[in-house]
C-alpha positions as CSV (number, residue, x, y, z in Angstrom):
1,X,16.6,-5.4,31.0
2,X,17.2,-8.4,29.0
3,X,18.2,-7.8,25.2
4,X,14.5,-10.5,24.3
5,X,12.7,-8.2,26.5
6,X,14.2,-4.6,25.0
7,X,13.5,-6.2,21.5
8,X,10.1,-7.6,22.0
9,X,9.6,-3.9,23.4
10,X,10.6,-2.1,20.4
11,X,8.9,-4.1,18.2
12,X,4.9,-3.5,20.3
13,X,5.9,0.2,20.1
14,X,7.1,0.3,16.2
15,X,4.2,1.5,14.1
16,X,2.1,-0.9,12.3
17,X,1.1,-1.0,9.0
18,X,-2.5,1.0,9.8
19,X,-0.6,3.4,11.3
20,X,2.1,4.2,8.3
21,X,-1.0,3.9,5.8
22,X,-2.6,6.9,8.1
23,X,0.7,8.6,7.8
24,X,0.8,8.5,4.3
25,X,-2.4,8.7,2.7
26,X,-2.8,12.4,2.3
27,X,1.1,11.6,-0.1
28,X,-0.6,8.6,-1.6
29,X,-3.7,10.9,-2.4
30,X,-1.6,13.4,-4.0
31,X,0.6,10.8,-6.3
32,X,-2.9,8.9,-7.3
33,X,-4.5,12.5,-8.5
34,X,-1.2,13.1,-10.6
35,X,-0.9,10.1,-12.8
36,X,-2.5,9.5,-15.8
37,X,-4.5,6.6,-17.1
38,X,-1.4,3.3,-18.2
39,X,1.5,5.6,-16.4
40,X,4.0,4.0,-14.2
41,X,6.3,5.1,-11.6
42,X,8.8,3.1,-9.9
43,X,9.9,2.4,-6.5
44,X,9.2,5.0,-3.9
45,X,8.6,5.7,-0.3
46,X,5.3,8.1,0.3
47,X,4.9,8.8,3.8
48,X,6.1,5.9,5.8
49,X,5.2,3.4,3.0
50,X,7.8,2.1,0.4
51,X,6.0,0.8,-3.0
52,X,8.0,-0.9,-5.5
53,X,5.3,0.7,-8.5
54,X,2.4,2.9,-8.5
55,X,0.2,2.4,-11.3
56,X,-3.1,3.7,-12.6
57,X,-5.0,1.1,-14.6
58,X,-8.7,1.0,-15.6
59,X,-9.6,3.8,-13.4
60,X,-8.1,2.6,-10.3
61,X,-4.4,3.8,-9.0
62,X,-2.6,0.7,-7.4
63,X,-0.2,1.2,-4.6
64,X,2.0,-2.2,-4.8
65,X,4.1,-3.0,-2.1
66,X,5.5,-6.0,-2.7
67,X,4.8,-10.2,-4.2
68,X,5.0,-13.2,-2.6
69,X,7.7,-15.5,-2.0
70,X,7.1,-16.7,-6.1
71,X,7.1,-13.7,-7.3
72,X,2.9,-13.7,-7.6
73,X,0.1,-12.5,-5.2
74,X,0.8,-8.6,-5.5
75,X,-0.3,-6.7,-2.9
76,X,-0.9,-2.9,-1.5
77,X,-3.3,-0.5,-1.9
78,X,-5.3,0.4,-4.5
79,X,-7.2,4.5,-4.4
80,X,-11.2,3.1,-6.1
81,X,-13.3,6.1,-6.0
82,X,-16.2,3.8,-7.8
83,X,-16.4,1.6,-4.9
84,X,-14.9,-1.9,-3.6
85,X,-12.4,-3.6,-6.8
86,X,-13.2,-7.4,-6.8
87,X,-11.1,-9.0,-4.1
88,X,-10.7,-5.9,-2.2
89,X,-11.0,-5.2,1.4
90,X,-11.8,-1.2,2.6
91,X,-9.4,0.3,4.5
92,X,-11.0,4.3,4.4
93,X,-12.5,6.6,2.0
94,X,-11.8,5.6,-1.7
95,X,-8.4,2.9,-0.4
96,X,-8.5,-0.7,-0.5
97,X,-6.0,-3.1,0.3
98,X,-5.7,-5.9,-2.3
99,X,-4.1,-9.2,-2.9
100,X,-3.9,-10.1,-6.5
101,X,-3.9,-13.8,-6.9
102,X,-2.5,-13.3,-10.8
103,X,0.3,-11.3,-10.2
């Protein structure tokens, strides 16, 4: 087996995002329940996710793993028990992933 073919191979069986967010919602869950309204944690790795922050502002617990190339557009997961944030997309239950376009 070629070395293209073996890596093209591991990389259709390596989990996908979906799959680690499924892994690690039930850790996500627990860490959103636990911080209080303007707390901050740094980075961490819940499940199979690494986040650089985990915030709760306004209600809603943001999950944020990572910014674009310019340092704006964060984006993750945010835990919204009041329904869809603006901008949002619903990924299951109370999550959302998110793209923030103001960093």
């Amino acid at each position: 087996m070629s070395a293209a073919l073996l890596l093209a191979a591991l990389v259709a069986l390596a989990p996908t995002e979906d799959d680690r967010f499924a892994g690690s919602v039930a850790g996500m869950e627990a860490v959103a329940r636990s911080l209080a309204e303007g707390e901050e944690l740094g980075e961490r790795t819940v499940g199979g996710l690494t986040f650089e922050r985990v915030f709760r502002e306004n209600g809603l617990v943001y999950f944020e793993l990572g910014r674009g190339w310019l340092g704006d557009r964060a984006h993750g997961y945010v835990r919204s028990p009041r329904g869809r944030p603006d901008g949002a997309d619903h990924v299951a239950g109370p999550w959302y992933r998110y793209r923030d376009a103001e960093g």
